[in-house]
C-alpha positions in Angstrom: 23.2 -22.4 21.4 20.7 -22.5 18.3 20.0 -19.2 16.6 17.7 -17.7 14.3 17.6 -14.8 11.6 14.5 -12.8 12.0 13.3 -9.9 10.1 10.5 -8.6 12.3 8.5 -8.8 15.3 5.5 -7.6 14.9 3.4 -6.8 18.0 -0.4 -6.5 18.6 -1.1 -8.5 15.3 -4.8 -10.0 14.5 -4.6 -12.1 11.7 -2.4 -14.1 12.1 -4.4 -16.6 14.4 -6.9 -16.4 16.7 -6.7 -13.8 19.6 -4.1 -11.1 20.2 -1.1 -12.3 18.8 3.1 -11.5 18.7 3.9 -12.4 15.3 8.1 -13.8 14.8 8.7 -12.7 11.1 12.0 -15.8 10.3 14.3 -15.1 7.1 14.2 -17.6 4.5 11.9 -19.5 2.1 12.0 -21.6 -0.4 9.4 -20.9 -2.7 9.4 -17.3 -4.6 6.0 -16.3 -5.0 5.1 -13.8 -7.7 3.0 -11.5 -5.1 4.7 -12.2 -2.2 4.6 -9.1 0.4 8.0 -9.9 1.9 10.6 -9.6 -0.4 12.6 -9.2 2.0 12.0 -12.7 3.6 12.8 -14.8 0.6 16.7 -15.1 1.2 17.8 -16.7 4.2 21.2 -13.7 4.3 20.9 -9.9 5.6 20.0 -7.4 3.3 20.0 -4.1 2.7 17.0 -1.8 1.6 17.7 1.3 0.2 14.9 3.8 -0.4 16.1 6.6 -2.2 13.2 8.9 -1.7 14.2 9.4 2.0 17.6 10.0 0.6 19.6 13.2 0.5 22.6 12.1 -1.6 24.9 13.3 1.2 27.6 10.7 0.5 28.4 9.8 3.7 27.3 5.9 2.8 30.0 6.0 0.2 32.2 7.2 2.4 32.1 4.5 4.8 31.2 1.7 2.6 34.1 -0.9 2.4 33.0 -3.1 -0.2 32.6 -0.3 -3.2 28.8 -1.4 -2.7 27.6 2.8 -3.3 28.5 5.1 -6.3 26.8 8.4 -6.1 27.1 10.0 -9.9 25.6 12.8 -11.6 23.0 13.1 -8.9 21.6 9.3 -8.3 22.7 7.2 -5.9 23.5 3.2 -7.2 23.5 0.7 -4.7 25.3 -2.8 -6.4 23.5 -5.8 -4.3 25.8 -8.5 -5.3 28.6 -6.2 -3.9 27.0 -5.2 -0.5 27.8 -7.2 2.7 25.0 -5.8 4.6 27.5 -4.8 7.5 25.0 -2.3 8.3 28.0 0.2 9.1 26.4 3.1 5.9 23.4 2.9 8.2 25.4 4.8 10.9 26.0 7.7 8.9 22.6 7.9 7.3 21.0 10.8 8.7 17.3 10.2 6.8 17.0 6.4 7.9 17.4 5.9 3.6 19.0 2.5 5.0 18.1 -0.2 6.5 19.2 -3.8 7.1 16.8 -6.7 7.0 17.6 -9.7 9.3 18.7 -9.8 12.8 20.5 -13.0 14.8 18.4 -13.6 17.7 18.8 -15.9 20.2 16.2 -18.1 21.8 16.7 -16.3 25.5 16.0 -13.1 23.1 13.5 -14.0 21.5 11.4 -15.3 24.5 12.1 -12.1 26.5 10.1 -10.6 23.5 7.4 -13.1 23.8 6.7 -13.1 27.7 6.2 -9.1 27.4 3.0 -9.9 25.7 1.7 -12.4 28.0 -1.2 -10.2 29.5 -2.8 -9.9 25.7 -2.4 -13.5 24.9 -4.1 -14.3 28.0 -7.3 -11.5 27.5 -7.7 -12.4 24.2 -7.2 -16.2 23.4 -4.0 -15.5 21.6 -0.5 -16.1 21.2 2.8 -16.5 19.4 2.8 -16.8 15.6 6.0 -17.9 13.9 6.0 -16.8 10.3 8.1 -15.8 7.5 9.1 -16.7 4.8 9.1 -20.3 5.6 9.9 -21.0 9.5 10.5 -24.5 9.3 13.3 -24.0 6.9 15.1 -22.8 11.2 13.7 -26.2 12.4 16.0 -26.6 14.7 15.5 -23.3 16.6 11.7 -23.5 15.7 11.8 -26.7 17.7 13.3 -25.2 21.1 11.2 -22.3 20.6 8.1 -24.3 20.7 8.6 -26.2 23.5 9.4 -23.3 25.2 6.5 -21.7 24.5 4.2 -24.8 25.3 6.1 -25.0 28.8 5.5 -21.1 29.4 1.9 -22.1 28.3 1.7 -19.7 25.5 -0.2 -20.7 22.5 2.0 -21.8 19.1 0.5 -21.2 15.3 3.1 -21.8 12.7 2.3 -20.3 9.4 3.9 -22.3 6.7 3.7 -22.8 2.9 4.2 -26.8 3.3 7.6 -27.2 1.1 9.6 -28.8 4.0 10.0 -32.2 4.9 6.9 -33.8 6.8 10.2 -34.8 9.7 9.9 -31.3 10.4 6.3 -31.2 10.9 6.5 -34.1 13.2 9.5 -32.1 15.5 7.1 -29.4 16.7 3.2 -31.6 16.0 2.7 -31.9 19.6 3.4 -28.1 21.0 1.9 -26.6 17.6 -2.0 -25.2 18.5 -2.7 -24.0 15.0 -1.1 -24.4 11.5 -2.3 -21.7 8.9 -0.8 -23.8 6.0 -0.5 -21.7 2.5 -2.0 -23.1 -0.6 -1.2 -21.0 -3.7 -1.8 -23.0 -6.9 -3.7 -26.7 -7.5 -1.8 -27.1 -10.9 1.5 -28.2 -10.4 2.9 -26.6 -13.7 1.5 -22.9 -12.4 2.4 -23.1 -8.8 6.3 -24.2 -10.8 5.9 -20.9 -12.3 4.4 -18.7 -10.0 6.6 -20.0 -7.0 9.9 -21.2 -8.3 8.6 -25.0 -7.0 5.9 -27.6 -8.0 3.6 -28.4 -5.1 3.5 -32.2 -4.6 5.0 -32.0 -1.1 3.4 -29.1 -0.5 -0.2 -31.6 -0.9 1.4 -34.8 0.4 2.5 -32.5 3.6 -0.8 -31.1 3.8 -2.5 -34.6 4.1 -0.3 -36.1 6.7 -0.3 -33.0 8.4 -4.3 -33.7 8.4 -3.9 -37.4 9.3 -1.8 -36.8 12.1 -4.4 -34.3 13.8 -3.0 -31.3 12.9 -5.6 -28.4 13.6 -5.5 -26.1 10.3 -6.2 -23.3 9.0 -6.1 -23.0 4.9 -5.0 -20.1 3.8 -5.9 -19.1 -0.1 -4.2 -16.0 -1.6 -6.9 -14.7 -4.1 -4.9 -13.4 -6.9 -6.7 -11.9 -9.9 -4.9 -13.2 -12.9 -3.6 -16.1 -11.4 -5.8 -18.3 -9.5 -9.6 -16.6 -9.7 -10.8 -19.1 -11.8 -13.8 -22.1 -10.7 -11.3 -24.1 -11.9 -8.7 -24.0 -9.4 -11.3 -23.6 -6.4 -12.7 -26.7 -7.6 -9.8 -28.5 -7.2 -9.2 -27.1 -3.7 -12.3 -28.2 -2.5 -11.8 -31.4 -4.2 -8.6 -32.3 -2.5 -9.5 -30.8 1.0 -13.0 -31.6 1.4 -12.3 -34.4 3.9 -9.2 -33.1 5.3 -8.8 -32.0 8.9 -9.6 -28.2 8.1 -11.1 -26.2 10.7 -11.4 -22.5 9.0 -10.5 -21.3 5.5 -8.8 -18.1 5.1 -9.6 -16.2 1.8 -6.7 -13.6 1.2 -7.3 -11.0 -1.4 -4.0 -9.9 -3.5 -3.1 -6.0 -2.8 0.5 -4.3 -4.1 0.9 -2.1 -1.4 4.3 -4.0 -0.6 5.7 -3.1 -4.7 7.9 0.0 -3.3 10.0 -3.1 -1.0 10.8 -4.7 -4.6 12.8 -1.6 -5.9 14.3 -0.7 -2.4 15.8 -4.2 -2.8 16.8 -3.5 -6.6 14.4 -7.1 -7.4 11.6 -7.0 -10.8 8.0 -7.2 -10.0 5.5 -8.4 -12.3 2.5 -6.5 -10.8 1.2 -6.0 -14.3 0.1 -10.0 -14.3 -1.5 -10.0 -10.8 -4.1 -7.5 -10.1 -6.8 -7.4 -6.6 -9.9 -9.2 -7.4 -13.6 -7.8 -6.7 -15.1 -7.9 -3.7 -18.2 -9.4 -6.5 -15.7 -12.7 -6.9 -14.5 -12.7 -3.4 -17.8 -13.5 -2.1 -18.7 -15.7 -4.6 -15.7 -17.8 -3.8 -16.8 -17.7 0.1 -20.5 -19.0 -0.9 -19.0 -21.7 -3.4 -16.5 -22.8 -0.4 -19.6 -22.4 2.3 -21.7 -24.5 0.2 -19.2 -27.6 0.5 -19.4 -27.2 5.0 -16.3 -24.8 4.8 -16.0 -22.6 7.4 -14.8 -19.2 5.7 -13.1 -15.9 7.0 -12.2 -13.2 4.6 -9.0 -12.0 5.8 -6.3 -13.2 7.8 
């Protein structure tokens, strides 16, 4: 049977699609975005985050560690990533919850037990299931059962995705997907290579099948001040998706209040490059978009 490594499921969420929605958080991705807010969902592996504010420098972790992963020494603890297995047995002993482990197997019978508790909100509100990540499709296969699944249960599907897949895998899941809230970070190929670890030409060829083929979408921009609050880029975005198939753009404002993950995973952050923009140049983004027959949501 087909399984999947999650990272959270979040309940009650609304942004992430319309309505009441259960968001499935899916380890993995294949971009590595400057700002992103999950750290933690960029490697498709378990991992361990260590926060050593909550910590107490008892030693019982390095006690039970079996990979030599802890070394406690003149009064700091050091965790060594590339030794830890992220067994999850230090977590045991760790009487301050310093520790925890990022990424869960779940099955599909699992996750759909999840799901169905939720039913009664989906059905007030208009809502539904959101599978997110990282990059979902990078699970297809278990993506796949999980939407049909859900389409047979009748529970409304939105797959947030940043596009860098191939379009086979869009095609798998087009006809029990509701919604795609499809990421668009960078116009300039050479930027989105630095900023993400990837150029985007699939991500733009992907986004206009995806239109061609009916799918209903939701753009999502990530308004990052410093990177891509410039007329320039916005230009461009409106140039390439003014007669695509897009039913609402989302304009998502940069925040940092995700930086303390980076250090509990031991991994740099360049938050002196990226900074949030004003609420002045938000809006003026939403009137410029607005003035082309967008449909614009600040937020999620």
């Amino acid at each position: 049977m087909t399984k999947a490594t999650i990272f959270n499921i979040q309940k009650y969420c609304v942004h992430d699609g319309p309505g009441i929605r259960t968001t499935v958080f899916f380890k993995g991705c294949p971009l590595r975005c400057a700002w992103c807010h999950n750290p933690e969902s960029q490697h498709f592996q378990r991992e361990l985050l260590y926060n050593p504010g909550q910590c107490t420098l008892c030693g019982q972790c390095q006690r039970q560690c079996e990979h030599g992963a802890i070394t406690i020494n003149q009064g700091s603890l050091k965790q060594d990533h590339s030794k830890c297995q992220a067994c999850g047995k230090c977590l045991d002993y760790c009487l301050t919850d310093a520790r925890e482990i990022a990424g869960q197997t779940y099955s599909l019978s699992e996750i759909i037990k999840e799901i169905e508790k939720d039913r009664p909100f989906y059905e007030e509100s208009g809502g539904g299931v959101t599978l997110s990540g990282g990059e979902p499709l990078c699970q297809i296969d278990f993506v796949t059962e999980l939407v049909k699944s859900c389409q047979d249960m009748g529970i409304s599907v939105a797959v947030d995705t940043c596009g860098h897949v191939p379009f086979s895998y869009f095609e798998n899941i087009l006809a029990e997907v509701d919604l795609f809230l499809y990421d668009l970070k960078l116009m300039d190929p050479e930027l989105h290579r630095q900023y993400t670890g990837v150029d985007n030409k699939l991500i733009l060829e992907n986004l206009q099948k995806l239109s061609a083929r009916g799918g209903n979408i939701w753009l999502r921009l990530p308004l990052i001040e410093g990177v891509n609050m410039n007329r320039e880029h916005i230009n461009q975005v409106i140039s390439f998706t003014r007669d695509l198939n897009i039913s609402l753009v989302n304009l998502l404002p940069y925040h940092d209040i995700h930086r303390a993950k980076y250090s509990r995973l031991a991994r740099p952050y360049a938050h002196h490059l990226m900074t949030t923009p004003s609420e002045e140049k938000i809006e003026e983004i939403k009137s410029l978009l607005e003035t082309h027959q967008f449909k614009v949501k600040i937020g999620g």
